[in-house]
mmCIF file of the N, C-alpha and C atoms, coordinates in Angstrom:
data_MODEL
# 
_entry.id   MODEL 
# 
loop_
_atom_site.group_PDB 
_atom_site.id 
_atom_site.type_symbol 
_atom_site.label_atom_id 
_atom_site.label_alt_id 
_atom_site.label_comp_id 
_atom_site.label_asym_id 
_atom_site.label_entity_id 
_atom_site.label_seq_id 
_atom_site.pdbx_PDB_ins_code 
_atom_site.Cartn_x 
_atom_site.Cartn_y 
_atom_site.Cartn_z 
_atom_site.occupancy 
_atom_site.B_iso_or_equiv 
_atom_site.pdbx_formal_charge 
_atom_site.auth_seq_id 
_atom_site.auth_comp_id 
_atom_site.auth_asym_id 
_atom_site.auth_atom_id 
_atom_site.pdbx_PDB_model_num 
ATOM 1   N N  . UNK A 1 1  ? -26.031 -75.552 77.887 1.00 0.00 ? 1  UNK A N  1 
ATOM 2   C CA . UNK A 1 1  ? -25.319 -74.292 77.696 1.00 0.00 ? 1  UNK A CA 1 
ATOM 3   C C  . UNK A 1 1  ? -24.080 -74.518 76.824 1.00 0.00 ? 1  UNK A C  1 
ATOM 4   N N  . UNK A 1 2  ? -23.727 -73.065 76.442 1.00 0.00 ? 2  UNK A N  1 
ATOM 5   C CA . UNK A 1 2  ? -22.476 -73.396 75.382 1.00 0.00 ? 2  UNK A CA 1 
ATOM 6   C C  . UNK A 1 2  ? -21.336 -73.756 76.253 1.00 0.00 ? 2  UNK A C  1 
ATOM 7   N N  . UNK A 1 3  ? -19.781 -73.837 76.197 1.00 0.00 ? 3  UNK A N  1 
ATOM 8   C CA . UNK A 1 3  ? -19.152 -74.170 76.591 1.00 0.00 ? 3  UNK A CA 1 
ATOM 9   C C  . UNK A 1 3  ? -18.451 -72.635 77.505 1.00 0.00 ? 3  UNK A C  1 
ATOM 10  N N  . UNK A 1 4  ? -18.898 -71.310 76.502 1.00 0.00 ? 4  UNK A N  1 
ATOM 11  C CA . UNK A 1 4  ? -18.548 -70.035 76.625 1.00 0.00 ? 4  UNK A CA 1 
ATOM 12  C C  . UNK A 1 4  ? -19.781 -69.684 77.723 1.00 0.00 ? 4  UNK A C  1 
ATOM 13  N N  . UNK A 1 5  ? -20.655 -70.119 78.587 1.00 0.00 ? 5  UNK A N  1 
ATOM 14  C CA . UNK A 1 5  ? -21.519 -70.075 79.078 1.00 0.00 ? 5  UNK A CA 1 
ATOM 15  C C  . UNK A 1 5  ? -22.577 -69.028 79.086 1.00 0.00 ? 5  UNK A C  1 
ATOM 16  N N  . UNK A 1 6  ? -22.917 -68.466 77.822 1.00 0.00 ? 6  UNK A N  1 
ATOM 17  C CA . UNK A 1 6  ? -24.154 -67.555 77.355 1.00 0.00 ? 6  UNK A CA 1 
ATOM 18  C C  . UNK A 1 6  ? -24.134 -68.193 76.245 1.00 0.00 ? 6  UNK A C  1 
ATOM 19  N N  . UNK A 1 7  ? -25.288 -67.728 75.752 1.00 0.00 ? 7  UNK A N  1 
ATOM 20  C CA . UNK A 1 7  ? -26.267 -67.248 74.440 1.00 0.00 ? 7  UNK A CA 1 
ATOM 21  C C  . UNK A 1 7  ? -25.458 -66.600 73.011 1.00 0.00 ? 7  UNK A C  1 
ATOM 22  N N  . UNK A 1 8  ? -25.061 -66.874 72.101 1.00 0.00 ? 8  UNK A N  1 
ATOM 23  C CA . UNK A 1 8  ? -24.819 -65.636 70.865 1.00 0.00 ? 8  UNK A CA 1 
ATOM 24  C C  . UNK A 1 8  ? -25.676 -64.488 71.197 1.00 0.00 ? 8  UNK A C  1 
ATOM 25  N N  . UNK A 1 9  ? -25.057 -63.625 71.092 1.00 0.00 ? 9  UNK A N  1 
ATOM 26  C CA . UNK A 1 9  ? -25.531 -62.132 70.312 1.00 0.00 ? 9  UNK A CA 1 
ATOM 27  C C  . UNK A 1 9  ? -25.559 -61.645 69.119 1.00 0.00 ? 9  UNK A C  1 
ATOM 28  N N  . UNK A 1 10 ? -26.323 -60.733 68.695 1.00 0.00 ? 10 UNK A N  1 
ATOM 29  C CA . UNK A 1 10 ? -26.284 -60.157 67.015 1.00 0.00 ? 10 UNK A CA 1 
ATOM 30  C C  . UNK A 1 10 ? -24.657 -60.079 67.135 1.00 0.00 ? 10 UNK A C  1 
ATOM 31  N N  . UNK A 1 11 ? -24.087 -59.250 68.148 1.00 0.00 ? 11 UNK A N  1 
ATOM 32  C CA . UNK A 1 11 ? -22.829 -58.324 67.919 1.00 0.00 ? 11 UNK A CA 1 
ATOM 33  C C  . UNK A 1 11 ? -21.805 -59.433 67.798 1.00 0.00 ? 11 UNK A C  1 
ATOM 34  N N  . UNK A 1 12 ? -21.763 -60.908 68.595 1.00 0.00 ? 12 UNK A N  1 
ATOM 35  C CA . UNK A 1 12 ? -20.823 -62.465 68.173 1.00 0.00 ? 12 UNK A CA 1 
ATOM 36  C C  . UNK A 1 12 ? -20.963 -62.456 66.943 1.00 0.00 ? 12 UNK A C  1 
ATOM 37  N N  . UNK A 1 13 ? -21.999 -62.566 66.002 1.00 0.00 ? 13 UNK A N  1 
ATOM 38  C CA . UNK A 1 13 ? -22.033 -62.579 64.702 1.00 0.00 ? 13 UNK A CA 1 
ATOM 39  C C  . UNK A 1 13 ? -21.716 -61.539 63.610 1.00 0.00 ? 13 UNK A C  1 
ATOM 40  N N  . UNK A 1 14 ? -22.248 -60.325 64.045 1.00 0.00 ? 14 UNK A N  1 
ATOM 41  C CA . UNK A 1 14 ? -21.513 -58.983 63.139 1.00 0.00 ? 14 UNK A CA 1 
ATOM 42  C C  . UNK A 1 14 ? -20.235 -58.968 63.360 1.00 0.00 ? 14 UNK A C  1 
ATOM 43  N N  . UNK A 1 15 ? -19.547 -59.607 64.212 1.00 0.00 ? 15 UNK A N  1 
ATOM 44  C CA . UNK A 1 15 ? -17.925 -59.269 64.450 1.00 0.00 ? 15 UNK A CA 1 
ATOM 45  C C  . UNK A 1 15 ? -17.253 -59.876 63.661 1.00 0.00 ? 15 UNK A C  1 
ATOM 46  N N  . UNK A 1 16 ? -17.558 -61.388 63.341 1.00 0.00 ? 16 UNK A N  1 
ATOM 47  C CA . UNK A 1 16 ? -17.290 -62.199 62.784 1.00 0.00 ? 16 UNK A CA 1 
ATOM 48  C C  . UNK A 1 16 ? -17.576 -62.015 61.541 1.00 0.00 ? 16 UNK A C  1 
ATOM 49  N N  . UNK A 1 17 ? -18.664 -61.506 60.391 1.00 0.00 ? 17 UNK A N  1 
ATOM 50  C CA . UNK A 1 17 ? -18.984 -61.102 59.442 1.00 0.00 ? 17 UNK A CA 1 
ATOM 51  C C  . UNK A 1 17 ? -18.276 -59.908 59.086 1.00 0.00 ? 17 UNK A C  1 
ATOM 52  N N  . UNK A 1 18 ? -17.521 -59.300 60.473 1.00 0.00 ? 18 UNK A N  1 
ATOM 53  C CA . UNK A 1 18 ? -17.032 -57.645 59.622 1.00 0.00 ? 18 UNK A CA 1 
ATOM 54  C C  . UNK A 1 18 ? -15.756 -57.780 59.522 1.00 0.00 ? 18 UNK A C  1 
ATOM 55  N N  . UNK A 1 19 ? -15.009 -59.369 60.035 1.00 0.00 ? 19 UNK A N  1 
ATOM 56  C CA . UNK A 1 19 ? -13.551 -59.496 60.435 1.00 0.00 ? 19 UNK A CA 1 
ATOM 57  C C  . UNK A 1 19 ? -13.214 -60.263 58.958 1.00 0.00 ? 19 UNK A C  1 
ATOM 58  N N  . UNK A 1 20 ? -14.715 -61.320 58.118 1.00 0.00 ? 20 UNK A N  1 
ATOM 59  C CA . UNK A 1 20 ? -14.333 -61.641 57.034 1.00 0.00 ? 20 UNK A CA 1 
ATOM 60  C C  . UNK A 1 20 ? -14.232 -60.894 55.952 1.00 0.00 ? 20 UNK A C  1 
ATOM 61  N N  . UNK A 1 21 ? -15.212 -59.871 56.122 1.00 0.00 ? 21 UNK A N  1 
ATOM 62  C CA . UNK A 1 21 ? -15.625 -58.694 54.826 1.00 0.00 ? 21 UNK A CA 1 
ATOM 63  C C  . UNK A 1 21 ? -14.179 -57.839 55.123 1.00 0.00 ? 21 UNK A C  1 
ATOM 64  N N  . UNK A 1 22 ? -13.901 -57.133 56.056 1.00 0.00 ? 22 UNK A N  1 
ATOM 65  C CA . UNK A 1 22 ? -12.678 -56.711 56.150 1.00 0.00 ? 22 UNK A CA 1 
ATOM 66  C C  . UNK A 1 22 ? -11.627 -57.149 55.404 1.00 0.00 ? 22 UNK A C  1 
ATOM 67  N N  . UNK A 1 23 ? -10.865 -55.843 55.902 1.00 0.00 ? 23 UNK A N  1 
ATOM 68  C CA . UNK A 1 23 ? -9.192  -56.223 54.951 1.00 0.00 ? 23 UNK A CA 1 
ATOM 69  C C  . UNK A 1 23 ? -8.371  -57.485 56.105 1.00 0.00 ? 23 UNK A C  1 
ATOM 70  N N  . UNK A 1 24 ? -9.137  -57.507 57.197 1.00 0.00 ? 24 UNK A N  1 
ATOM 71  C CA . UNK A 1 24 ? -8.368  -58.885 58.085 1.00 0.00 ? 24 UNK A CA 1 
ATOM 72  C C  . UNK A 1 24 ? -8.600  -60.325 57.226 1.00 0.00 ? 24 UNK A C  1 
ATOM 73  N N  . UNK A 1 25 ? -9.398  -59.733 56.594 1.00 0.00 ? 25 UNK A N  1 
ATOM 74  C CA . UNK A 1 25 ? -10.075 -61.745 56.318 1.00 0.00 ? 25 UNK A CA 1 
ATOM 75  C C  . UNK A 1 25 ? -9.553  -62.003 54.579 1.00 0.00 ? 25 UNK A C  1 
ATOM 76  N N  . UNK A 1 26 ? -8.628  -60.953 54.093 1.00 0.00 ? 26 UNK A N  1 
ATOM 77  C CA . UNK A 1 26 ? -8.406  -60.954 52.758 1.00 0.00 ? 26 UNK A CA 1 
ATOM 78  C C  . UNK A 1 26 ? -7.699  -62.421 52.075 1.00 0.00 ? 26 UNK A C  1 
ATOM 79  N N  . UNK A 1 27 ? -7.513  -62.926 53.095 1.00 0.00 ? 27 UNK A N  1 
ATOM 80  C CA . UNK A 1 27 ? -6.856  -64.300 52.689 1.00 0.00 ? 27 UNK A CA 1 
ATOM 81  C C  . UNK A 1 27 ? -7.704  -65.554 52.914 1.00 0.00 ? 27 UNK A C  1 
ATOM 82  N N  . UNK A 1 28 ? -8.673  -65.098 53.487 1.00 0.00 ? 28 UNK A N  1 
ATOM 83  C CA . UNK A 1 28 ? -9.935  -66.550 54.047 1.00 0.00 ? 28 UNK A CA 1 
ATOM 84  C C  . UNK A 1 28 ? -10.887 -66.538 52.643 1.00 0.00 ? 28 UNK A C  1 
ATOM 85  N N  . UNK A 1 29 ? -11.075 -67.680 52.451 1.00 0.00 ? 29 UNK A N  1 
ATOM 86  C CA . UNK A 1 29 ? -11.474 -67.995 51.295 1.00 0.00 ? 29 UNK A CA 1 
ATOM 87  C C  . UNK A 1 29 ? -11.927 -69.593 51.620 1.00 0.00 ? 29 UNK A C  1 
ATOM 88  N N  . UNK A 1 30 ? -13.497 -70.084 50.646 1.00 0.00 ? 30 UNK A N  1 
ATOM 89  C CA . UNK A 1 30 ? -14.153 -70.943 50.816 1.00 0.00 ? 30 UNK A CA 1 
ATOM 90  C C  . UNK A 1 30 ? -14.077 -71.572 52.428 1.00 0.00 ? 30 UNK A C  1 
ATOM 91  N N  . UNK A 1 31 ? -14.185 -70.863 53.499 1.00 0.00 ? 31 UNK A N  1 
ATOM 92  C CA . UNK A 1 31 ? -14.181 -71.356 54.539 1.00 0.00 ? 31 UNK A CA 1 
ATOM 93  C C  . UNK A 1 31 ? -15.469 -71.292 55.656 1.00 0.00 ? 31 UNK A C  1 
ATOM 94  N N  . UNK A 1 32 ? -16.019 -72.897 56.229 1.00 0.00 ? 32 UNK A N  1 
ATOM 95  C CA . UNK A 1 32 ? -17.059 -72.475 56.607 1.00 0.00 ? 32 UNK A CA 1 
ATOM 96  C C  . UNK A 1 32 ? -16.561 -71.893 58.453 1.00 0.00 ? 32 UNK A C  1 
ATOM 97  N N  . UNK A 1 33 ? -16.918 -70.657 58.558 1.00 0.00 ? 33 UNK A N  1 
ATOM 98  C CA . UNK A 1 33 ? -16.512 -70.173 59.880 1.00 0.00 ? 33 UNK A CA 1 
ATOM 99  C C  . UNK A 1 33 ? -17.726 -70.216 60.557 1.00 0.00 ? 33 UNK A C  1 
ATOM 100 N N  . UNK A 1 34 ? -17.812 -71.400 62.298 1.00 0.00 ? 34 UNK A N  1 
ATOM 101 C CA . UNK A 1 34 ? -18.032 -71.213 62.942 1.00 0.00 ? 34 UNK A CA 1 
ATOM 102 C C  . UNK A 1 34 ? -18.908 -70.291 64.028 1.00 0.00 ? 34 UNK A C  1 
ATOM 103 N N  . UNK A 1 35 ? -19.396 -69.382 64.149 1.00 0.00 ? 35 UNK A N  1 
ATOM 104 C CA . UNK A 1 35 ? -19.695 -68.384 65.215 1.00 0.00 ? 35 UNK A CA 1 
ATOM 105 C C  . UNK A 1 35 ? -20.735 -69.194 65.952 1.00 0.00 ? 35 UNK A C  1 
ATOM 106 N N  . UNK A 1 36 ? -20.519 -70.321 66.763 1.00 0.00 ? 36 UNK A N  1 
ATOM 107 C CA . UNK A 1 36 ? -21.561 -71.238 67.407 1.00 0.00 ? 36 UNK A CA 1 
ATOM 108 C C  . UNK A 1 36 ? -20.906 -71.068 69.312 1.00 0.00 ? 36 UNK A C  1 
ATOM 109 N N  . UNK A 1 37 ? -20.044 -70.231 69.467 1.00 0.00 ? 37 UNK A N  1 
ATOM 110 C CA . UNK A 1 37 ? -19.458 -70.705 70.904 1.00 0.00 ? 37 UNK A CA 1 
ATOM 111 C C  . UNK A 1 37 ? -19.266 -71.575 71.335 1.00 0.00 ? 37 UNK A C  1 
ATOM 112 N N  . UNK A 1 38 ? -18.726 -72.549 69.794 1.00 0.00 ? 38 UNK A N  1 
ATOM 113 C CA . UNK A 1 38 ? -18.240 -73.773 71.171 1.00 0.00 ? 38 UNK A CA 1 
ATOM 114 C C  . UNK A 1 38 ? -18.919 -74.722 70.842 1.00 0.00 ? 38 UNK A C  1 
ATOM 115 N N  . UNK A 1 39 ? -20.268 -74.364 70.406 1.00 0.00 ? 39 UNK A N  1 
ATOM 116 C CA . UNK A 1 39 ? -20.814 -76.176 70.850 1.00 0.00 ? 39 UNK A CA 1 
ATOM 117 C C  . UNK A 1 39 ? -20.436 -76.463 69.410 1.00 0.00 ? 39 UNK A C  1 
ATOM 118 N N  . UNK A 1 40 ? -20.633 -78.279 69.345 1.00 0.00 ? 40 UNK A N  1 
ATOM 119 C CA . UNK A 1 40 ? -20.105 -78.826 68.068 1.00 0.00 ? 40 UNK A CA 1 
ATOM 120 C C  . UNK A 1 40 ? -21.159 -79.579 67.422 1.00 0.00 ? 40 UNK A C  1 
# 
């Protein structure tokens, strides 16, 4: 199990995809982001 103890969901990943496309993520650039919960 992950460390977050479930599974990803579509919606873990659309959040994360809408927080980079967004005006939040206007400064993230060449970065590989994560959405794994944890495990490494």
């Amino acid at each position: 199990m992950t460390p977050l103890g479930r599974l990803g969901q579509p919606a873990d990943i659309a959040s994360a995809v809408a927080f980079s496309v967004g005006p939040d993520g206007g400064w993230i650039n060449g970065q590989a982001i994560r959405a794994n919960g944890g495990v490494i």
